[in-house]
Kinemage of the C-alpha trace (Angstrom):
@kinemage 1
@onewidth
@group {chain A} dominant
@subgroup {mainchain}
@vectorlist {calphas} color= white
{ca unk a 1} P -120.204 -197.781 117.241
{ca unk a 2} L -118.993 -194.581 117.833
{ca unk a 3} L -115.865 -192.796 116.812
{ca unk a 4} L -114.889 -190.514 113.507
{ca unk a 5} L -115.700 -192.374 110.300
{ca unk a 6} L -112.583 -192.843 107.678
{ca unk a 7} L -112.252 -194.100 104.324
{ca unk a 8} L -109.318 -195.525 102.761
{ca unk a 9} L -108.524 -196.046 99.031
{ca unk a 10} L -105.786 -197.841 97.022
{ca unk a 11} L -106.479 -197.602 93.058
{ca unk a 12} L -103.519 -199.245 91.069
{ca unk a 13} L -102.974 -201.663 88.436
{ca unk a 14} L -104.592 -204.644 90.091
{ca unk a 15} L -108.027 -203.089 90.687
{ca unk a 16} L -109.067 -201.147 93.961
{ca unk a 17} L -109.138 -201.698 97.390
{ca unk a 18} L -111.000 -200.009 99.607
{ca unk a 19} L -111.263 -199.665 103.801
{ca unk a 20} L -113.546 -198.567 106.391
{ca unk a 21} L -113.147 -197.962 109.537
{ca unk a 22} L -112.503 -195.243 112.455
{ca unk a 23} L -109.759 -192.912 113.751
{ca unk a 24} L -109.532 -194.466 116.703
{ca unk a 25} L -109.208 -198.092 115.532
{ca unk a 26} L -108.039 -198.006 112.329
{ca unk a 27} L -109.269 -200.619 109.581
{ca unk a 28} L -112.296 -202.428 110.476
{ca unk a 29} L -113.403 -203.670 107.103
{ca unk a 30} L -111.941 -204.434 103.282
{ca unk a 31} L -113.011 -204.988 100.763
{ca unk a 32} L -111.611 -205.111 97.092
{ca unk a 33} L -112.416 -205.192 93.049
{ca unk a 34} L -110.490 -206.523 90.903
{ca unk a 35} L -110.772 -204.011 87.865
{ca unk a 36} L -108.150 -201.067 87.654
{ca unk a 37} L -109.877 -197.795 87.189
{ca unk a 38} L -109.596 -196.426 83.841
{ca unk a 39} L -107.478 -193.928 82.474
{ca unk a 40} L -108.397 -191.812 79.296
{ca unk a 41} L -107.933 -188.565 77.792
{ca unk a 42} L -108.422 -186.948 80.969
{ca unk a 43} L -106.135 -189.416 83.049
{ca unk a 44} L -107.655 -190.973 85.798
{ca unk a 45} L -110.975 -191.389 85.211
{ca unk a 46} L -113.257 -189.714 88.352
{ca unk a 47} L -116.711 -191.033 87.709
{ca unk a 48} L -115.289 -195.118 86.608
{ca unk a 49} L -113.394 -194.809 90.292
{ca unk a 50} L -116.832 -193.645 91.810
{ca unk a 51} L -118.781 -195.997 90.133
{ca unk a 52} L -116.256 -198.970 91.442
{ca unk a 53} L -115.939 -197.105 95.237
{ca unk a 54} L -119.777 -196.820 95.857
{ca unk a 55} L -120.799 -200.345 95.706
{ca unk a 56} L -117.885 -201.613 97.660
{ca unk a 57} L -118.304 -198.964 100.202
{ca unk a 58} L -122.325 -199.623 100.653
{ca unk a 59} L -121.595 -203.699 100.864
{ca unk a 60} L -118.911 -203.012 103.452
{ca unk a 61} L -121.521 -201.133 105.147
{ca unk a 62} L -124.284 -203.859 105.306
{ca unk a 63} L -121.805 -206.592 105.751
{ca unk a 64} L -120.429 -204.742 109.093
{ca unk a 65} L -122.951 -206.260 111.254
{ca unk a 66} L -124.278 -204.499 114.377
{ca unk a 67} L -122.981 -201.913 115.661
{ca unk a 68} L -122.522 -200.238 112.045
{ca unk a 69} L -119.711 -198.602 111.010
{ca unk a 70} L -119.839 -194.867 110.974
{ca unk a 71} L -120.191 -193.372 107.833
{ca unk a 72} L -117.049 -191.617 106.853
{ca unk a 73} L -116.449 -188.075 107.529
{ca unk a 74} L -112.317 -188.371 106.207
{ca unk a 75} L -111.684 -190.084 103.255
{ca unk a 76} L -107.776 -190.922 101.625
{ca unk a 77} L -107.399 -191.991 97.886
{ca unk a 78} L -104.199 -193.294 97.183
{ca unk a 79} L -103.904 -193.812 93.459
{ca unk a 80} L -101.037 -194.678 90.513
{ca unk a 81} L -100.000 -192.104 88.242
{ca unk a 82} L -101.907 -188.794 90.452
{ca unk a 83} L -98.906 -187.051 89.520
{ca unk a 84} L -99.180 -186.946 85.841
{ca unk a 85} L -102.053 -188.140 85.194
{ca unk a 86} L -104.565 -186.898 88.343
{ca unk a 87} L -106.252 -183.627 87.260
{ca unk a 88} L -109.540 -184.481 87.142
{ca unk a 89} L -109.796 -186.564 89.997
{ca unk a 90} L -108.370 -183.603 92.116
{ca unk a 91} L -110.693 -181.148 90.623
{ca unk a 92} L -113.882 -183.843 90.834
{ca unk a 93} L -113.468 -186.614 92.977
{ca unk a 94} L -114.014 -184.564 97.229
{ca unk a 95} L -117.023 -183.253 95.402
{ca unk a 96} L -118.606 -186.705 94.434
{ca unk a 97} L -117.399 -188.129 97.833
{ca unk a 98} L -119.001 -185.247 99.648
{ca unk a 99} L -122.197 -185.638 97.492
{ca unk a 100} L -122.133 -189.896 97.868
{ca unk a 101} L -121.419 -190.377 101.755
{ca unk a 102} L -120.937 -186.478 103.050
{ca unk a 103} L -116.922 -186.834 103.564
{ca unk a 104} L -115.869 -183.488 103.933
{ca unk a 105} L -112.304 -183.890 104.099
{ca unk a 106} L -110.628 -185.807 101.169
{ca unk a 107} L -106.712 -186.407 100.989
{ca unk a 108} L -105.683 -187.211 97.612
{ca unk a 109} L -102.276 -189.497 97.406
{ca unk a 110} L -99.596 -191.066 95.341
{ca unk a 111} L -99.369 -194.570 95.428
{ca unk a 112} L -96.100 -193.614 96.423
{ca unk a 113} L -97.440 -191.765 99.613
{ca unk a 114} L -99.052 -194.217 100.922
{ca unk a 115} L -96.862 -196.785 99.938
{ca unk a 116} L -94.522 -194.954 102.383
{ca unk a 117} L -96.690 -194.468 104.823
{ca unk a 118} L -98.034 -198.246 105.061
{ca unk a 119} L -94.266 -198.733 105.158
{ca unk a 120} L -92.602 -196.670 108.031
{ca unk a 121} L -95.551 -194.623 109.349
{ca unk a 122} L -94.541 -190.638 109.720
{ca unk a 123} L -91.003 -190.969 110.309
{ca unk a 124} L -87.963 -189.616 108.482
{ca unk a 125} L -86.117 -192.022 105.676
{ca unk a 126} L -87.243 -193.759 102.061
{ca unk a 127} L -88.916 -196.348 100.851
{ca unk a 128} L -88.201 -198.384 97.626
{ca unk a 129} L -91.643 -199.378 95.776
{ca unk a 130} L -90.832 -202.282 93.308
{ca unk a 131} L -93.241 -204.094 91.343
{ca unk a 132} L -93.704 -204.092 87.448
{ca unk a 133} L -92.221 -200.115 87.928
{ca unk a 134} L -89.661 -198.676 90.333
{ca unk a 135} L -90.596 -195.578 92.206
{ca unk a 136} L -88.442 -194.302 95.411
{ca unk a 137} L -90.063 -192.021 97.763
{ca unk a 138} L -88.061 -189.822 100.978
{ca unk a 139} L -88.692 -186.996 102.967
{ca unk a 140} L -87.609 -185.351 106.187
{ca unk a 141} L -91.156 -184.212 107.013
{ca unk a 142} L -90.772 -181.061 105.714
{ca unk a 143} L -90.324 -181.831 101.550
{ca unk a 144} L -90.848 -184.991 99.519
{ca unk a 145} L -87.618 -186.477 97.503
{ca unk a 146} L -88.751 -188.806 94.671
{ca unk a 147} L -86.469 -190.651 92.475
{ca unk a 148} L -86.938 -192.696 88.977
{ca unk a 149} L -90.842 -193.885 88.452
{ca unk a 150} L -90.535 -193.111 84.876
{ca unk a 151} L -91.932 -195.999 83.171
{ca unk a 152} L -90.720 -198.968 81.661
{ca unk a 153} L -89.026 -196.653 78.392
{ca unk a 154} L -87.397 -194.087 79.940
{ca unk a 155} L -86.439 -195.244 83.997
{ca unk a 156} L -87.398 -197.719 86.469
{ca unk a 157} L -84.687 -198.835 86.737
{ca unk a 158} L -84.010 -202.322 88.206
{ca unk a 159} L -87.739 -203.025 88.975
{ca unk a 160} L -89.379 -206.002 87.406
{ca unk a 161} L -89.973 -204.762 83.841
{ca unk a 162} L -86.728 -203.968 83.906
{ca unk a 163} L -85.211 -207.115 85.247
{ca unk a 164} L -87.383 -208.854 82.849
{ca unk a 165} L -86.474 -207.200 79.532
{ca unk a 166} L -82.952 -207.102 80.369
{ca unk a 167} L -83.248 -211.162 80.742
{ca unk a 168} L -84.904 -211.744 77.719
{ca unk a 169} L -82.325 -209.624 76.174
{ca unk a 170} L -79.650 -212.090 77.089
{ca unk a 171} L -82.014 -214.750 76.168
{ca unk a 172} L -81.685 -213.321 72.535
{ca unk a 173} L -78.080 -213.113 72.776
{ca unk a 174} L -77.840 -216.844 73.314
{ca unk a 175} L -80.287 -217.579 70.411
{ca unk a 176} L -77.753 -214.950 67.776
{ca unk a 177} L -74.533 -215.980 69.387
{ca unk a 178} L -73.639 -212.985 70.079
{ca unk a 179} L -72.002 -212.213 73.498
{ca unk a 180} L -73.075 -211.750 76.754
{ca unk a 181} L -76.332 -214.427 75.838
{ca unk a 182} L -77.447 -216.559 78.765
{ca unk a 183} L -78.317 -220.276 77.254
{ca unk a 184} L -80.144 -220.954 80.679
{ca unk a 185} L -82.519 -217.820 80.391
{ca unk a 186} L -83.086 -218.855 76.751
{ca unk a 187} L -84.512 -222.102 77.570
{ca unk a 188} L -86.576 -220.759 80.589
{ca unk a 189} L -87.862 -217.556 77.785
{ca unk a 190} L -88.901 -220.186 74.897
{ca unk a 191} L -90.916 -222.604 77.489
{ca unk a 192} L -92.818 -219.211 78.653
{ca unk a 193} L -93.090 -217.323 75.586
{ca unk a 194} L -92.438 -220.056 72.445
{ca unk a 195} L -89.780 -219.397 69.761
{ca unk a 196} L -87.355 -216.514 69.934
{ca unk a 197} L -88.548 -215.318 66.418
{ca unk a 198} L -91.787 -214.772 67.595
{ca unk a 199} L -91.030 -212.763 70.583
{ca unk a 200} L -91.312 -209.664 69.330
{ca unk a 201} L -94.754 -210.141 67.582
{ca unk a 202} L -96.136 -211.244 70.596
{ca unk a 203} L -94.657 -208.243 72.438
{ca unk a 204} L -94.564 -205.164 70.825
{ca unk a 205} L -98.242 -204.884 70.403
{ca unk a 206} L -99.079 -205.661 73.984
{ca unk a 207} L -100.890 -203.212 75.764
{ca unk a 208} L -99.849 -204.745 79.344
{ca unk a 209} L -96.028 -204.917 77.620
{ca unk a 210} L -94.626 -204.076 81.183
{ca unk a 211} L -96.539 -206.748 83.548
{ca unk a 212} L -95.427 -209.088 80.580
{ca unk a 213} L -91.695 -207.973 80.825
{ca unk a 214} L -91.927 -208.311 84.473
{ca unk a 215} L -93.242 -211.678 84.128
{ca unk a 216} L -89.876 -212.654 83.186
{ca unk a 217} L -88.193 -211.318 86.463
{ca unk a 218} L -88.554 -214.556 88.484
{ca unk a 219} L -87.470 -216.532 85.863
{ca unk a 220} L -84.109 -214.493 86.099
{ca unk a 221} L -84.140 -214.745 89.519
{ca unk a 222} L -84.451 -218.649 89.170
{ca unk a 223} L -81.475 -219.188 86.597
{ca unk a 224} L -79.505 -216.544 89.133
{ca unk a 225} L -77.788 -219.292 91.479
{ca unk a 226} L -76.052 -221.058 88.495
{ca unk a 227} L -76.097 -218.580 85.982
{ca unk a 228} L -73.588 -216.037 86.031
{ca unk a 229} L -75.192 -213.668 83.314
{ca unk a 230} L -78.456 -213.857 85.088
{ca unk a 231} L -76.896 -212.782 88.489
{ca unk a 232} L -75.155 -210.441 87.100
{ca unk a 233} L -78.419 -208.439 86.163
{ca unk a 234} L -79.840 -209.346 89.443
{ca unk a 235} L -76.622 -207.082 90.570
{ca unk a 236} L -76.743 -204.298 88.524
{ca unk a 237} L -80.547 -204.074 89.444
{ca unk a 238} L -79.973 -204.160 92.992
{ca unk a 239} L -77.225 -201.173 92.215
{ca unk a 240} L -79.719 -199.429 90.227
{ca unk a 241} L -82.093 -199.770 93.238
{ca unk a 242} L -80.106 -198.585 95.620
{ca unk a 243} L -79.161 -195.818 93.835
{ca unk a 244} L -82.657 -194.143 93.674
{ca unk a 245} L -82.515 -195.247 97.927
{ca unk a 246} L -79.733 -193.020 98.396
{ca unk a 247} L -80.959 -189.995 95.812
{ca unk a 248} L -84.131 -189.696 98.116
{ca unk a 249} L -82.587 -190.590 102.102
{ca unk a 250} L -81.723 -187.681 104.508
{ca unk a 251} L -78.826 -187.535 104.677
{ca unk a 252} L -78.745 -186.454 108.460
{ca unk a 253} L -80.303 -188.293 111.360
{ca unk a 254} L -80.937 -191.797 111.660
{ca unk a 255} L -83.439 -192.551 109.036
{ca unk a 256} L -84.628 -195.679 108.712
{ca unk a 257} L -85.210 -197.400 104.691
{ca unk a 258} L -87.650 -199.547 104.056
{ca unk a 259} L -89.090 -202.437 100.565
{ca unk a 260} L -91.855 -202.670 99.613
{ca unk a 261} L -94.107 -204.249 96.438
{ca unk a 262} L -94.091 -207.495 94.838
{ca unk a 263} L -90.669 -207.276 93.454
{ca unk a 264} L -88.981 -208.365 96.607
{ca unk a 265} L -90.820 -211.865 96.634
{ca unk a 266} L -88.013 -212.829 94.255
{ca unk a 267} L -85.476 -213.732 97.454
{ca unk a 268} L -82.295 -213.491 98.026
{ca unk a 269} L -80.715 -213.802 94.505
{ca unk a 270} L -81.951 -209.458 94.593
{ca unk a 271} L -82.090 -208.801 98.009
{ca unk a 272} L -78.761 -210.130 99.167
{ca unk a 273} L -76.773 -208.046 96.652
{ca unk a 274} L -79.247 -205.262 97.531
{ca unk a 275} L -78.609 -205.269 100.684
{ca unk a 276} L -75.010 -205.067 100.787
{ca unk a 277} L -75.444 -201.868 97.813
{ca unk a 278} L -77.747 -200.191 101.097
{ca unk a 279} L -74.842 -200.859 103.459
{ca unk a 280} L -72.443 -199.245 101.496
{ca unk a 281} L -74.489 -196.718 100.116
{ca unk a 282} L -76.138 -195.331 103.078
{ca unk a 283} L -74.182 -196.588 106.628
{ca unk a 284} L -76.003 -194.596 108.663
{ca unk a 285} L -79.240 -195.609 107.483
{ca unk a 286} L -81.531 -198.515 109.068
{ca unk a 287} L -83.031 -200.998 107.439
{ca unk a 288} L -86.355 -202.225 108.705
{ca unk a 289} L -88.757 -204.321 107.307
{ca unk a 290} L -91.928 -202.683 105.305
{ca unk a 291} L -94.983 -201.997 108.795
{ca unk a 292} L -97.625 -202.412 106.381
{ca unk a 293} L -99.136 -201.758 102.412
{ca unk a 294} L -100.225 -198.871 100.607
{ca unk a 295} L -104.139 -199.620 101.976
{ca unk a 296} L -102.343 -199.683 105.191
{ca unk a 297} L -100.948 -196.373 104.277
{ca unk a 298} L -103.948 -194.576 103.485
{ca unk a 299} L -105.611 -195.952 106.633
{ca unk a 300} L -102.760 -193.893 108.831
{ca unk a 301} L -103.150 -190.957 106.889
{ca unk a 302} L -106.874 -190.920 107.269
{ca unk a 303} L -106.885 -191.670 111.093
{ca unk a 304} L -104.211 -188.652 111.470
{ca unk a 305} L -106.140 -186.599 109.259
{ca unk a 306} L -109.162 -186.788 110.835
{ca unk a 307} L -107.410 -186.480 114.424
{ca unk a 308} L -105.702 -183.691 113.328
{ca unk a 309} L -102.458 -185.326 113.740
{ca unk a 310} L -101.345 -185.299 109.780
{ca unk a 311} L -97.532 -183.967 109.727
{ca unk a 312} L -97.061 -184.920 106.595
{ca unk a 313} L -95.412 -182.469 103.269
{ca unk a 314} L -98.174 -181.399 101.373
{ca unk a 315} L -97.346 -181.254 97.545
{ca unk a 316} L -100.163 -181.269 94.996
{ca unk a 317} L -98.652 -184.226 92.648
{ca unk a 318} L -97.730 -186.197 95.693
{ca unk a 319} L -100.122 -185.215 98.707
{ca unk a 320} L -103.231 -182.508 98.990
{ca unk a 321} L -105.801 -182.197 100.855
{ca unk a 322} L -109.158 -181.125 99.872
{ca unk a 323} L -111.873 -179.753 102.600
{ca unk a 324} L -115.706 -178.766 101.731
{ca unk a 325} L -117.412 -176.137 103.243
């Protein structure tokens, strides 16, 4: 087979995912692992990513059948928390891939990134990433906009930890009597998580506290059709959502706005008040649905990478590329 080799990396909380395949045709093979790459006093943790990456990359390799698959000369990482927490693997990881398969071009991503990319592709507008976190991403092709993605504590504002903590708040307001409790979202939080009094025991000291939170989310999504309180927070998190939309859209143009993430499999008790918060919020926006997922994203940008077509901003925390001589 001939054509320029690419490799194509999504590390996030769910483990790591990993593509081969060629400029010219995109994604051939996938393959995945199910065990998120560490993070330590360094951050992300180079040589636990390589030591995941290689395997997966050499059975993709032998599994490919004849003709092989080239070996990669491009290679894009896309990987949660690069921003904050991605020093090492900028300063390590294009040197290991270079030494491992001979990749001498390495883009290193925000899940973000290619979260966008998968999304709409190289085009001006914003994408809303919801899962456990919240993260919106927009640009204009010349500069990156991000908005909220500040953890669970401090932001993220209507994604699914938040949509989960704030239902489990009201489910404690039902057990106290105090106002604004949600009887419904109390019975649906003590048949998931046992006795109120023993919720925060069994919380506080969880390391995954988030996913757990965010466990909650379709539960308040459930109770939302007859339960006022519980569409009520479906609102305010669609408002809250929408919000970070319009902090990161051009505002000239026609850009277009897409979701993406797990968040969204909830239905229509978010995304019908979320859409109407888009309409409002940004009329001359379009609304399309999500092309494709992060992996899909760091496909695109290695095929335009290693075409020379990337037009992408390039901004260390969000987007850099990395080429060996």
């Amino acid at each position: 087979m001939t054509g320029r080799g690419i490799l194509a990396v999504d590390s996030g909380g769910s483990g790591l995912r990993v593509a081969l395949g060629t400029a010219e045709r995109g994604a051939l093979a996938r393959r995945s692992s199910p065990v998120p790459v560490r993070t330590g006093a360094r951050g992300i943790d180079p040589d636990h990513l390589m030591a995941q990456l290689v395997p997966l990359v050499r059975a993709l390799t032998d599994e490919s059948g004849v003709p092989p698959l080239p070996m990669p000369s491009t290679a894009v990482v896309g990987a949660a928390g690069l921003g904050t927490l991605g020093a090492a693997l900028r300063a390590e990881l294009p040197g290991a891939l270079a030494r491992e398969f001979g990749i001498r071009t390495t883009a290193l991503a925000a899940d973000a990134v290619t979260a966008y990319v998968g999304a709409l592709g190289a085009r001006p507008g914003a994408v809303v990433v919801a899962g456990t976190g919240l993260i919106a991403l927009g640009t204009d092709l010349t500069a990156w906009q991000r908005a909220d993605g500040w953890g669970h504590l401090l932001g993220d504002c209507g994604g699914g930890a938040w949509i989960g903590r704030a239902g489990l708040e009201a489910a404690l307001r039902a057990y106290d009597g105090r106002p604004g409790g949600s009887a419904p979202l109390l019975f649906r939080a003590e048949e998931r998580f046992g006795p109120m009094p023993g919720l925060p025991g069994l919380l506080y000291p969880r390391p995954d506290r988030p996913a757990v939170l965010a466990s909650f989310a379709p539960d308040v999504a459930g109770c939302a059709p007859d339960d006022p309180v519980a569409a009520g927070i479906l609102r305010t998190a669609a408002r809250h959502l929408a919000e970070s939309a319009a902090a990161v859209c051009p505002q000239g143009g026609e850009p277009r706005i897409a979701l993406t993430g797990g968040l969204f499999e909830i239905g229509d008790p978010l995304l019908v008040p979320l859409e109407g918060e888009l309409a409002r919020r940004l009329p001359h926006a379009l609304r399309v649905p999500a092309e494709g997922d992060p992996l899909d994203g760091a496909v695109r940008i290695a095929s335009a990478l290693a075409t020379g077509a990337l037009r992408l901003p390039d901004e260390e925390s969000l987007l850099s590329v990395v080429r060996q001589t």
